[in-house]
C-alpha positions as CSV (number, residue, x, y, z in Angstrom):
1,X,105.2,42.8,88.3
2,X,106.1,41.4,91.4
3,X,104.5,39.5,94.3
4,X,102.9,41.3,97.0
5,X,105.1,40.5,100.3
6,X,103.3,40.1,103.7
7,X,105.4,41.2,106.8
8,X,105.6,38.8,109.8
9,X,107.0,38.9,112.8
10,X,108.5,36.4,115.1
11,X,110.6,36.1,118.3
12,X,114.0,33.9,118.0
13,X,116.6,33.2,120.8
14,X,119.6,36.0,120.8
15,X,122.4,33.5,119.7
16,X,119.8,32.0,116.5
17,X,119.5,36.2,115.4
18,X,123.4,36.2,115.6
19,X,124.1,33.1,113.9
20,X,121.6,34.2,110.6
21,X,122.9,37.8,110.8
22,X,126.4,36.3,110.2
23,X,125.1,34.1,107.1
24,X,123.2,37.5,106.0
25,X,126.4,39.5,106.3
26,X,128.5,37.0,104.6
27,X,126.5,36.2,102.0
28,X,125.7,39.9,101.5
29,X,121.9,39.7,102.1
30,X,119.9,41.5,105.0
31,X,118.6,39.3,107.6
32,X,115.0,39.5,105.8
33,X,116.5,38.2,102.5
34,X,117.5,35.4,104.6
35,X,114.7,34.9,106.7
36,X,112.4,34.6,103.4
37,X,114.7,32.2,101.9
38,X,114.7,29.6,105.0
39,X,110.6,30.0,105.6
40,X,110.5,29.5,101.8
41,X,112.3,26.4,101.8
42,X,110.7,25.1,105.7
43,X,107.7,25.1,104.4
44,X,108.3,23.1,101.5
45,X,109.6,20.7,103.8
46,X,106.9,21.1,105.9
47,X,104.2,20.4,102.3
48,X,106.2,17.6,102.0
49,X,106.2,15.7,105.4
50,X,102.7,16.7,106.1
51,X,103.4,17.7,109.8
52,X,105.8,19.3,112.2
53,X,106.1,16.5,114.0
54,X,107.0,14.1,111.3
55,X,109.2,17.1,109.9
56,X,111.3,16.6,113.2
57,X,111.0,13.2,113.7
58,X,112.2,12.5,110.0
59,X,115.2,15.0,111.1
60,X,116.3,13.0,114.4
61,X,116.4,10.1,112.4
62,X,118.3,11.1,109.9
63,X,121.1,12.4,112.7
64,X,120.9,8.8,114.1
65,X,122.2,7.2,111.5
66,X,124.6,9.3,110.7
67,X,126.7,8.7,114.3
């Protein structure tokens, strides 16, 4: 069988709802399908670096050297 879900909700900016609802519609998902996938994957991310902070920090760093 399959795993009990657990609803959440959260409050985003206007244009970040837009933006997801457009990868939802183009990748023919709903906005929840999409929503699950990115927590899913942030908080692996978030396991992994131990913190927010160092999350973001390891984030700006990367854009640095990037320029």
């Amino acid at each position: 069988m399959g795993e009990w879900k657990a609803q959440i909700s959260i409050r985003v900016r206007q244009d970040l709802r837009r933006e997801l609802q457009g990868v939802a519609e183009r990748e023919r998902r709903n906005l929840s399908n999409v929503a699950d996938a990115l927590l899913e994957w942030s908080a692996l991310q978030l396991r992994v670096a131990g913190s927010v902070e160092r999350l973001m920090k390891y984030q700006l760093e990367k854009k640095e050297e990037k320029k």
